[in-house]
C-alpha positions as CSV (number, residue, x, y, z in Angstrom):
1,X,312.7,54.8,-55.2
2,X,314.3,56.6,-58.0
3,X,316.7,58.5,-55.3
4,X,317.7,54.5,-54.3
5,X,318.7,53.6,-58.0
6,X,320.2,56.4,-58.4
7,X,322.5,56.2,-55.7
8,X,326.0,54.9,-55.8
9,X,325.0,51.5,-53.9
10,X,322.0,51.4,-56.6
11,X,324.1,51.5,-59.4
12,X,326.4,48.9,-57.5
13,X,323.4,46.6,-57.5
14,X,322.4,47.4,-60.9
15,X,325.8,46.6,-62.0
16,X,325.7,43.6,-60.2
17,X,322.9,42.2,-61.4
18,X,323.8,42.9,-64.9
19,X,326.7,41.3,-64.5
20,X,325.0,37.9,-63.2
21,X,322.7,37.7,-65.8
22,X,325.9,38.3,-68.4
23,X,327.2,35.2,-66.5
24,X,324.7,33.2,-66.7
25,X,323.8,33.9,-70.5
26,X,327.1,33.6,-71.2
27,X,327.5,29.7,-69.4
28,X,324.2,29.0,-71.2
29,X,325.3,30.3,-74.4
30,X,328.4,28.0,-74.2
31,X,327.2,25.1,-72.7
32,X,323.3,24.8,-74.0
33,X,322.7,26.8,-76.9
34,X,324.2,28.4,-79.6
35,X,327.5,28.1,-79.2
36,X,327.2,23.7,-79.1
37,X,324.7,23.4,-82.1
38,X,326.9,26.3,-83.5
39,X,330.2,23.6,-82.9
40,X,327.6,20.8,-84.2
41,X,327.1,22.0,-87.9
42,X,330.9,23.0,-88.2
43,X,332.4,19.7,-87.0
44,X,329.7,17.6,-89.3
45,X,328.2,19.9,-92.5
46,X,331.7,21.7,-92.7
47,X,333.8,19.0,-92.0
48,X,336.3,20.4,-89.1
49,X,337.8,18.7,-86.2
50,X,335.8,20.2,-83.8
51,X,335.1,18.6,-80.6
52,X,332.1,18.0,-79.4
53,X,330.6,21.0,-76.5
54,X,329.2,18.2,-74.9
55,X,332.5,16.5,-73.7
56,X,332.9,20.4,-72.7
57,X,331.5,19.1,-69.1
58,X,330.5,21.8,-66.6
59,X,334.2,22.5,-65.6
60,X,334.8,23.6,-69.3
61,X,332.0,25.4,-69.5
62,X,332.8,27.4,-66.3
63,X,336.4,27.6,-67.7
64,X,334.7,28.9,-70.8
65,X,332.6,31.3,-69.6
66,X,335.0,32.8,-67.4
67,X,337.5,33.7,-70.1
68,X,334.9,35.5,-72.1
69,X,333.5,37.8,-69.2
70,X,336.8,38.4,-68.2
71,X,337.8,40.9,-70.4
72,X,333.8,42.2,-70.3
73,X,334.6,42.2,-66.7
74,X,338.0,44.6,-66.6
75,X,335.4,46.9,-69.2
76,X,332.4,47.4,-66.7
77,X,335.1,48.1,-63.9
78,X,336.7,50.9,-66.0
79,X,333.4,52.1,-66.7
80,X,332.2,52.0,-62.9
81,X,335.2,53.3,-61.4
82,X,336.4,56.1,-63.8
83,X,334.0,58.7,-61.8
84,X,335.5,57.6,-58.4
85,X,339.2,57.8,-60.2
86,X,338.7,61.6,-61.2
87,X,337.3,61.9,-57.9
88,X,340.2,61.1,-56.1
89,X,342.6,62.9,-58.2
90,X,340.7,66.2,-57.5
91,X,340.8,65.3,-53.7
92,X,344.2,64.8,-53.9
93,X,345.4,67.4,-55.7
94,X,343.0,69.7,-52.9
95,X,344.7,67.9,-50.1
96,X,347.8,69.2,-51.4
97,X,346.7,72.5,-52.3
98,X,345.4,73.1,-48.6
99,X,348.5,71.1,-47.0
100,X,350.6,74.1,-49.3
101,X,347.9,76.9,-47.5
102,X,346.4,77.5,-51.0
103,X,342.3,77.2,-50.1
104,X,341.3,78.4,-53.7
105,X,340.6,75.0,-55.0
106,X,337.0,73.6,-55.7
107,X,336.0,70.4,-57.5
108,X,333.8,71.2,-60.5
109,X,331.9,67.9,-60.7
110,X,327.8,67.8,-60.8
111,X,326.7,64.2,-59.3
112,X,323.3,63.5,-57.5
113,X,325.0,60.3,-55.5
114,X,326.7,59.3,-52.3
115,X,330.0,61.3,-54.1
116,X,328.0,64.2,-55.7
117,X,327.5,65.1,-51.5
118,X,331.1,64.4,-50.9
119,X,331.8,67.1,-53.1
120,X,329.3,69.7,-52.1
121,X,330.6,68.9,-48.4
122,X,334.2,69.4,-49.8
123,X,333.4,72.7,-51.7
124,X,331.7,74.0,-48.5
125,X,335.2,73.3,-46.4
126,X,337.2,75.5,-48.6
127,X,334.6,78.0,-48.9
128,X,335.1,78.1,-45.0
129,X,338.6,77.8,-45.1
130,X,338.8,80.9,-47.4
131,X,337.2,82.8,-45.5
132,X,339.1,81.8,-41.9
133,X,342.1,82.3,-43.7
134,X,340.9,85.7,-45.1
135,X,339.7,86.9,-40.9
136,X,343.0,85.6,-40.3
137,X,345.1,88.0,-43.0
138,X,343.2,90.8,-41.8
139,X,343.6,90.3,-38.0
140,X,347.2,89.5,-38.6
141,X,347.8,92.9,-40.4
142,X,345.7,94.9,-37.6
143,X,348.1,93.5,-35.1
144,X,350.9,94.1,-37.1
145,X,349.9,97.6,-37.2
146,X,349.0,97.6,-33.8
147,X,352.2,95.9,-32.6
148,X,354.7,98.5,-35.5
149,X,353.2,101.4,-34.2
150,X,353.1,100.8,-30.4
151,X,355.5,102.6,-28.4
152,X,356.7,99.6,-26.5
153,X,360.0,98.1,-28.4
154,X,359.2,94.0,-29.3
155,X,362.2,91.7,-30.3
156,X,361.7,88.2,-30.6
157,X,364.5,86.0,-30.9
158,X,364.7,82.2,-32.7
159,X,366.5,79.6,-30.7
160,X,369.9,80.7,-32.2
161,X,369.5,84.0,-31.0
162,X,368.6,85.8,-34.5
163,X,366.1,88.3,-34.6
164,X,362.4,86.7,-36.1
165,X,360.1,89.9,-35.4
166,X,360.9,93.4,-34.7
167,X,358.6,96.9,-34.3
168,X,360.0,100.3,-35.2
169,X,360.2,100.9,-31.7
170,X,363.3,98.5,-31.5
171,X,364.7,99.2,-34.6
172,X,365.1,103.1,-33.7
173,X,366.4,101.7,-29.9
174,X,368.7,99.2,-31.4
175,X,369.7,99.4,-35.4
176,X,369.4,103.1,-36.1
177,X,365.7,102.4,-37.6
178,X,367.3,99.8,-39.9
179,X,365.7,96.3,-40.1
180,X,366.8,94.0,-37.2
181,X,365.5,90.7,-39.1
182,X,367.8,87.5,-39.1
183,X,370.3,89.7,-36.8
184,X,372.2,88.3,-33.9
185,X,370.3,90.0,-31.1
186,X,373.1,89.2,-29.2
187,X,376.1,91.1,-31.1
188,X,373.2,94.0,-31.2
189,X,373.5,94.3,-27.5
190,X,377.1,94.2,-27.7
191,X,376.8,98.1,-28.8
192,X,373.8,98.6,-26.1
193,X,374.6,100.0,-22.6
194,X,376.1,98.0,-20.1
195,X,373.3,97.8,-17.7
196,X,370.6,96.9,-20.7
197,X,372.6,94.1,-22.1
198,X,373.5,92.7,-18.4
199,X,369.7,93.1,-18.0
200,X,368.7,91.1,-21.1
201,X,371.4,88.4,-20.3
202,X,369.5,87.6,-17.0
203,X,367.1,86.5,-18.7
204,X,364.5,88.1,-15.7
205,X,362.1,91.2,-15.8
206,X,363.8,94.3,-14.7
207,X,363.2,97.9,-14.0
208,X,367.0,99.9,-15.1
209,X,368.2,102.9,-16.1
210,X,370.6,104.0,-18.7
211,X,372.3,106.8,-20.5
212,X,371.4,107.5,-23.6
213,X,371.9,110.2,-26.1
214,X,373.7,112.6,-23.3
215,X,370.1,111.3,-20.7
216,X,368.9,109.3,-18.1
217,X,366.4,106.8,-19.8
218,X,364.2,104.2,-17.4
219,X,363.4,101.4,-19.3
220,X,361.1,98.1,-17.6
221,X,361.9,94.8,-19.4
222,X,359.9,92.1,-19.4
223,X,361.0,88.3,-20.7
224,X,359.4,85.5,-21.9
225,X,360.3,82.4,-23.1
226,X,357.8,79.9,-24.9
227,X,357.5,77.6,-28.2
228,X,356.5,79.2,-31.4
229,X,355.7,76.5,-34.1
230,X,357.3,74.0,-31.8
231,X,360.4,75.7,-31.6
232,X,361.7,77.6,-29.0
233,X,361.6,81.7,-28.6
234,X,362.1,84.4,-26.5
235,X,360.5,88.0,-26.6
236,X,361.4,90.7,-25.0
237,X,359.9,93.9,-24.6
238,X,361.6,97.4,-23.9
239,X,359.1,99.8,-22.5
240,X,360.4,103.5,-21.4
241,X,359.0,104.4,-18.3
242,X,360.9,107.9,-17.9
243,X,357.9,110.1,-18.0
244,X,355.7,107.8,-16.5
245,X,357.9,107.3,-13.5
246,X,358.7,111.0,-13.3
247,X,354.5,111.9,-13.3
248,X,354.4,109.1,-10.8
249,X,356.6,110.8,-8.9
250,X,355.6,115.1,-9.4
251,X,352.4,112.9,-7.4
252,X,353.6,111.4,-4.7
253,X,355.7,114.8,-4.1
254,X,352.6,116.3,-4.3
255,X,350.4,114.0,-1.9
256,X,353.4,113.9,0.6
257,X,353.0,117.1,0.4
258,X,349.5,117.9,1.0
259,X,349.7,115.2,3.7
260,X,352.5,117.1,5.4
261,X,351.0,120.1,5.4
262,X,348.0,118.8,6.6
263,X,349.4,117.5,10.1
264,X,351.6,120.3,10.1
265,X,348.3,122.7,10.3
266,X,346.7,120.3,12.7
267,X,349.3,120.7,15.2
268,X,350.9,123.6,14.5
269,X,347.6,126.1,14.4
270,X,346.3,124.8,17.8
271,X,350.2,125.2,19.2
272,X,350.4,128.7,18.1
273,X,347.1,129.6,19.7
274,X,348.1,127.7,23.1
275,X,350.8,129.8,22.8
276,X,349.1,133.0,22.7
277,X,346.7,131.7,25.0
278,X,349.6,131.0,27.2
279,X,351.3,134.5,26.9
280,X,348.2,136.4,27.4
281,X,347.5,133.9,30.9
282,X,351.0,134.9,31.7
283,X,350.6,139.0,31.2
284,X,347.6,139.1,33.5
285,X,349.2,136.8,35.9
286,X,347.1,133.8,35.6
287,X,349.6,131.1,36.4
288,X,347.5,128.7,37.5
289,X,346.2,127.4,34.0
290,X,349.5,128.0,32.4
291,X,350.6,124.0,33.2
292,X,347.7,123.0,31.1
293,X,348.4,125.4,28.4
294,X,352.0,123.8,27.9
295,X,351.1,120.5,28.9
296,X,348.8,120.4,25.4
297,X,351.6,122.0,23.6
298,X,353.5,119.3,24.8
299,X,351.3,116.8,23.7
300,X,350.8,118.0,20.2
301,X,354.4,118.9,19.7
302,X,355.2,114.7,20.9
303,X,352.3,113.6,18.0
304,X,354.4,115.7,15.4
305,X,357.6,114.6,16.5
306,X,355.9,110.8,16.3
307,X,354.6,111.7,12.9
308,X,357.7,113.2,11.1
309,X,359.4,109.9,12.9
310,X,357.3,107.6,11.2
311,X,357.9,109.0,7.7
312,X,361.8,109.0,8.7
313,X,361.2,105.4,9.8
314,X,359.2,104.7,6.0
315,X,362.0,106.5,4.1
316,X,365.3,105.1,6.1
317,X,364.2,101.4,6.2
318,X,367.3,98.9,6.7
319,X,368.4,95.9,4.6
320,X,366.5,93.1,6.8
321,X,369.1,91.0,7.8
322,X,367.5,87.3,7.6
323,X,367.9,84.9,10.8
324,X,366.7,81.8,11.6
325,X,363.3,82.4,14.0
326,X,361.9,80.0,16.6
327,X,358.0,80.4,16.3
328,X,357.3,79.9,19.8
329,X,359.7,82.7,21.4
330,X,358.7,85.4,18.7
331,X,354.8,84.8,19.1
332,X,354.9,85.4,22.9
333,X,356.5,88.7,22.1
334,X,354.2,89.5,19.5
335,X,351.1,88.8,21.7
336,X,352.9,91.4,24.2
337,X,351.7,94.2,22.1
338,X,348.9,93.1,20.4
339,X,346.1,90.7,20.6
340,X,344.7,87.8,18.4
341,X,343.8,84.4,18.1
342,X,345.8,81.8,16.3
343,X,344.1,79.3,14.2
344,X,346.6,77.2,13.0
345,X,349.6,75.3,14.8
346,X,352.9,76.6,15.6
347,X,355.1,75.8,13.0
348,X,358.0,73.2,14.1
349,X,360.7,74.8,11.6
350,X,362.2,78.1,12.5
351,X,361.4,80.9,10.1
352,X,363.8,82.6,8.1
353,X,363.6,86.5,8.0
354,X,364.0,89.3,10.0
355,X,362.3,89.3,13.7
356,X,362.5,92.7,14.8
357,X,360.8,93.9,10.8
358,X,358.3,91.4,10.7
359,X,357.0,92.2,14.1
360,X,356.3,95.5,13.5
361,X,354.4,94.3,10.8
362,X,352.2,92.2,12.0
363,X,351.5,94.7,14.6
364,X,350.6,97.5,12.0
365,X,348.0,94.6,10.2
366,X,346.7,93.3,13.8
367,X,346.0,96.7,15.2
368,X,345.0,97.8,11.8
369,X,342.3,94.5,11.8
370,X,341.2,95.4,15.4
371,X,340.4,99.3,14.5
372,X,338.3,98.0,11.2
373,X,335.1,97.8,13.1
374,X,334.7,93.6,13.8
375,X,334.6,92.1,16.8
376,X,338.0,91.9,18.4
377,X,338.2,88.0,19.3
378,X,337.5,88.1,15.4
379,X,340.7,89.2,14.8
380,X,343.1,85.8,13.9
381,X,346.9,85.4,12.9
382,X,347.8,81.9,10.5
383,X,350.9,80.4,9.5
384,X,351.1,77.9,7.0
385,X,354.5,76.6,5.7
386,X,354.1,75.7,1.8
387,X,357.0,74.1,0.2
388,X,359.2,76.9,-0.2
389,X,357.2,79.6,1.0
390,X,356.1,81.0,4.4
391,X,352.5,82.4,4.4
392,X,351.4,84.5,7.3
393,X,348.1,85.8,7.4
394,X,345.9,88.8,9.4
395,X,342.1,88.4,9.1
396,X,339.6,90.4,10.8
397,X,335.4,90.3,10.2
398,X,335.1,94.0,9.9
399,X,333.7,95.7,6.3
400,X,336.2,94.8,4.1
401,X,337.5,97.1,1.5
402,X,336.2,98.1,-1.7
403,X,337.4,97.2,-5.3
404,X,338.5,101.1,-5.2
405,X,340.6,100.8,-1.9
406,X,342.1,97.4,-2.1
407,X,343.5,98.8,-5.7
408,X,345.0,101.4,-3.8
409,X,345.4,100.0,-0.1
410,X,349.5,99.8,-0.8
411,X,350.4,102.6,-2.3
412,X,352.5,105.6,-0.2
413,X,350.5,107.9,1.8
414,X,346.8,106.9,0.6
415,X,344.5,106.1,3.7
416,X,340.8,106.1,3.9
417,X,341.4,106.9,7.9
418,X,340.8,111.1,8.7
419,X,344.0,111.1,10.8
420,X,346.2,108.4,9.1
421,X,349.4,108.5,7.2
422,X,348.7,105.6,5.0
423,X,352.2,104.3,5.9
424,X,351.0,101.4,7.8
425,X,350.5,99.2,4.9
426,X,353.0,100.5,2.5
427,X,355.5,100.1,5.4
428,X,353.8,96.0,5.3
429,X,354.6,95.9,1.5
430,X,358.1,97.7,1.7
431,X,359.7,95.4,4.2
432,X,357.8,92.3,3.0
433,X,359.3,92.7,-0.4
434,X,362.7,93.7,0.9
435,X,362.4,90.5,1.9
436,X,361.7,89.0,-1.7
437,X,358.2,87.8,-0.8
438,X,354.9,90.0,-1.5
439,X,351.6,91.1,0.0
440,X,348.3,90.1,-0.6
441,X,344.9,92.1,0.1
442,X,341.8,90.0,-0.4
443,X,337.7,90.5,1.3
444,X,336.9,87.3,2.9
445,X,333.5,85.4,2.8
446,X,331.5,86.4,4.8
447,X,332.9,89.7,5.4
448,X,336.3,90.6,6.4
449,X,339.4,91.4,5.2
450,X,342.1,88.9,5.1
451,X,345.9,90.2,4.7
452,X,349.0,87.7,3.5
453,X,352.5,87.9,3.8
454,X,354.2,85.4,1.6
455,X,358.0,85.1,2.1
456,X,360.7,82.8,0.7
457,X,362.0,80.1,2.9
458,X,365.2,79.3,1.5
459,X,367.3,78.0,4.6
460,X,367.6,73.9,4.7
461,X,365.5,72.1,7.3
């Protein structure tokens, strides 16, 4: 009960009531006693001309009573509402102290009503707020550090081209390891190499090299464009890829040539003993097993020749030259040397890349898909024209490929196969992106491996 009164809707009705019963004393005092017997003994023992309260009426009275609680009135309302005034001063002053990112303000008033828990509610928020705000310096300064002391040069541009952020990375690439901030990035560039500006200008991601300080230098830049604080920027980051590229490539050397000299010892060791074999057949006079003997000589010198042709073949890959294809003609010839099922309808459009590429393609994933160990009438070819893009795709039912493998499945010379060159799919991804499409490896449901070509259809139809 005593909670109830003394909330802000008790007092209200405390007020209230109060302020009735003021009314009411106030009408009688006027209209029934004092104030007419008051009127009475002036306007007859004193002799003034009074007149009478009771030609006052109830009108008068009303009138009467309501100018003297008027001022009482504008009193009680001060009274009542001078708490809620300093109330919403403090608020406001907070809501501006917050809208200028200051969260150190706190209103220092001790009430036990409705506004007493508005109070503790709003003292909580900034409590909270300080401490967000004070995760959010801290995380801010470990990415500042992170971002100062990477490697990796960062510039990001405003929407006139000035330079907003900048890491000592670019700083040292572009100003000499002065400060880049509010410079045009643009008239920077201007004293950049050709190739790195021309890069930046196309506004694409790029992989270029340039000289620099008397040195080939490999940079990969990478471009993005996006709304910071609703206003447009772009960032671009300069990452040199020199000594990565050049490990990179000390290991493919070195797998090329441990794959090499690999087949070379597998047909080269049992040649050489053929060859004695075939010598000593032909001192004793033997000649009768000496067709064999160079008949398997022949053999394993043609599976050299076809090996050291197919990394020829990898290494001397034309431009493809892109042609209009009819679907109909070019699957026929495709199911000449190879066999699957097709599971979606021949396309009514003509393709658009190269026929005689492609094909061999396809034949490398379809033969690949039959040797993976499913059923052969498993193994199914799809084409599916969307919008823009042509997607072709090999699926088999076999074991599928690990997370290991499929990271790995299109890189130069790695094959999980004893006597494979792990060409076959590098050979898929060279041509497909000589094509400016890409290659996708994925394990189906249900086991399987499913293998997609996706290629740019850019003629009109």
């Amino acid at each position: 009960m005593w909670r109830r009164m003394n909330s802000l809707q008790g007092r209200l009705t405390v007020l209230l009531t109060v302020a009735a019963l003021a009314g009411a004393l106030v009408y009688a005092g006027i209209t029934q006693w004092p104030l007419p017997q008051l009127l009475v003994w002036m306007h007859t023992d004193l002799a003034l001309a009074i007149r009478a309260p009771m030609q006052l009426g109830i009108y008068g009275g009303l009138l009467a009573s309501v100018i003297v609680l008027l001022p009482l009135a504008f009193w009680l309302a001060g009274l009542v509402m001078a708490p809620v005034s300093r109330l919403l001063r403090a608020l406001e002053g907070a809501v501006a102290s917050y809208r200028d990112g200051d969260f150190s303000f706190s209103i220092a008033i001790n009430r036990r009503d409705e506004l007493g828990e508005l109070i503790r509610m709003h003292n909580a928020l900034g409590q909270t707020l300080r401490e967000q705000r004070q995760h959010l310096v801290q995380r801010e300064l470990l990415l500042d550090t992170v971002v100062q002391n990477t490697p990796v040069a960062l510039v990001l541009t405003d929407a006139n081209g000035r330079v907003a952020y900048a890491n000592i990375a670019s700083r040292h690439l572009f100003n000499e390891g002065r400060s880049l901030h509010g410079l045009d990035f643009a008239a920077l560039l201007a004293d950049a190499p050709e190739a790195l500006r021309r890069a930046v200008e196309s506004g694409e991601d790029a992989l270029l090299s340039v000289e620099m300080d008397g040195s080939e230098e490999t940079f990969h830049l990478s471009q993005r464009a996006f709304r910071l604080q609703g206003k447009p920027h772009r960032l671009q980051l300069f990452r040199r890829m020199t000594r990565e590229l050049s490990r990179q490539e000390v290991a493919t050397w070195k797998r090329v040539i441990r794959v090499i000299s690999h087949e070379l010892n597998n047909s080269l060791a049992p040649i050489s003993s053929l060859a004695h074999s075939g010598a000593e057949l032909a001192r004793r006079g033997s000649i009768e097993r000496l067709p064999g003997v160079f008949a398997t000589i022949g053999e394993r010198a043609l599976h050299l020749h076809s090996f050291i042709a197919g990394y020829a073949s990898f290494a001397k890959l034309p431009t493809p030259q892109l042609v209009a294809v009819p679907w109909a003609p070019f699957l026929d010839g495709l199911a000449l040397h190879c066999r699957y099922q097709l599971t979606t309808p021949v396309p009514t459009h003509a393709g658009h890349f190269d026929a005689a590429q492609i094909e061999q393609v396809l034949i490398n994933l379809i033969k690949n898909a039959h040797e993976s160990g499913g059923a052969d009438d498993e193994v199914s070819l799809s084409i599916l024209e969307t919008g823009r893009e042509l997607r072709i795709e090999v699926a088999d039912r076999g074991p599928g490929m690990s997370e290991t493998v499929l990271a790995q499945a299109l890189l130069p010379f790695y094959s999980t196969k004893r006597s494979g060159t792990g060409l076959g799919l590098a050979l898929a991804r060279e041509i497909t992106e000589a094509h400016g499409g890409r290659i996708l490896l994925a394990n189906r449901e249900g086991g399987g491996l499913r293998v997609s070509l996706l290629l740019p259809q850019t003629t009109p139809r």
